[in-house]
C-alpha positions in Angstrom: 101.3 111.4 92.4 103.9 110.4 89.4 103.2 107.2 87.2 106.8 105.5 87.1 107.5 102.5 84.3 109.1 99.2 86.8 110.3 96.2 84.7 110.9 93.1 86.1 111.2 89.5 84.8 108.9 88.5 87.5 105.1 88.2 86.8 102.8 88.9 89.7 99.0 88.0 88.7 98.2 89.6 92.1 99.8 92.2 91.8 97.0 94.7 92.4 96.0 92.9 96.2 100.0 92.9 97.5 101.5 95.7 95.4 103.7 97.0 98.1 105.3 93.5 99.2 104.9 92.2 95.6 107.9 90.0 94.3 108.5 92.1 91.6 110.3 94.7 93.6 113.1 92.2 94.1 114.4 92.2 90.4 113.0 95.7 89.5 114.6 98.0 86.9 114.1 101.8 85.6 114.4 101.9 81.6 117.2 103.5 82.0 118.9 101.1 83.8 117.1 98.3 81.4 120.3 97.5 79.0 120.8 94.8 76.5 122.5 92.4 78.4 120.1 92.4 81.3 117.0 92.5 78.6 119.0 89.4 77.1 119.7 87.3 80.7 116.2 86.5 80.7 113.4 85.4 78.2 110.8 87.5 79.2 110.1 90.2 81.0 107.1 92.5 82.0 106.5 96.3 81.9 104.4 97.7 85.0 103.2 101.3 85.1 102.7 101.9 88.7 101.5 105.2 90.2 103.5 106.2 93.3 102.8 108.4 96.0 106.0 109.7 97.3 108.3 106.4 97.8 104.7 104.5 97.9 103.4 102.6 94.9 100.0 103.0 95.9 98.3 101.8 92.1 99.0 99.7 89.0 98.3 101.4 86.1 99.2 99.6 83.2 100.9 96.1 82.2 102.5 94.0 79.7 104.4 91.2 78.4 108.0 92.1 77.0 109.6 89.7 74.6 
C-alpha cells in the first residue's frame, strides 16, 4: 500500500463511506501538477492523504483545508 497526497478544490464530508466514486476525483491534482495558477483559479482547496492499494484508494488518511 502507498499513501499518495490528492488535492482538489472539492470537499467531500463523506468522503470516507464513497471514497472510490467520491467527487473529488473529478478535479484531482498530484503536487506536482498543483501550480500557481491552478492554486489561484480557485479560493480554496483541500489536501487529502489517501492510501491506495494498487490503482485503488482503499483509505483516507489525513485531510485539510488549503488557503
Amino acid at each position: 500500500m502507498k499513501n499518495e497526497i490528492v488535492l482538489s478544490p472539492v470537499l467531500d464530508k463523506d468522503l470516507s463511506k464513497n471514497l472510490i466514486n467520491s467527487p473529488i476525483w473529478k478535479k484531482a491534482y498530484k503536487p506536482e501538477e498543483f501550480t500557481d495558477e491552478l492554486r489561484l483559479s480557485k479560493s480554496k482547496w483541500y489536501e487529502y492523504t489517501v492510501r491506495f492499494e494498487g490503482l485503488k484508494p482503499v483509505q483516507v488518511t489525513k485531510f485539510r483545508t488549503l488557503n
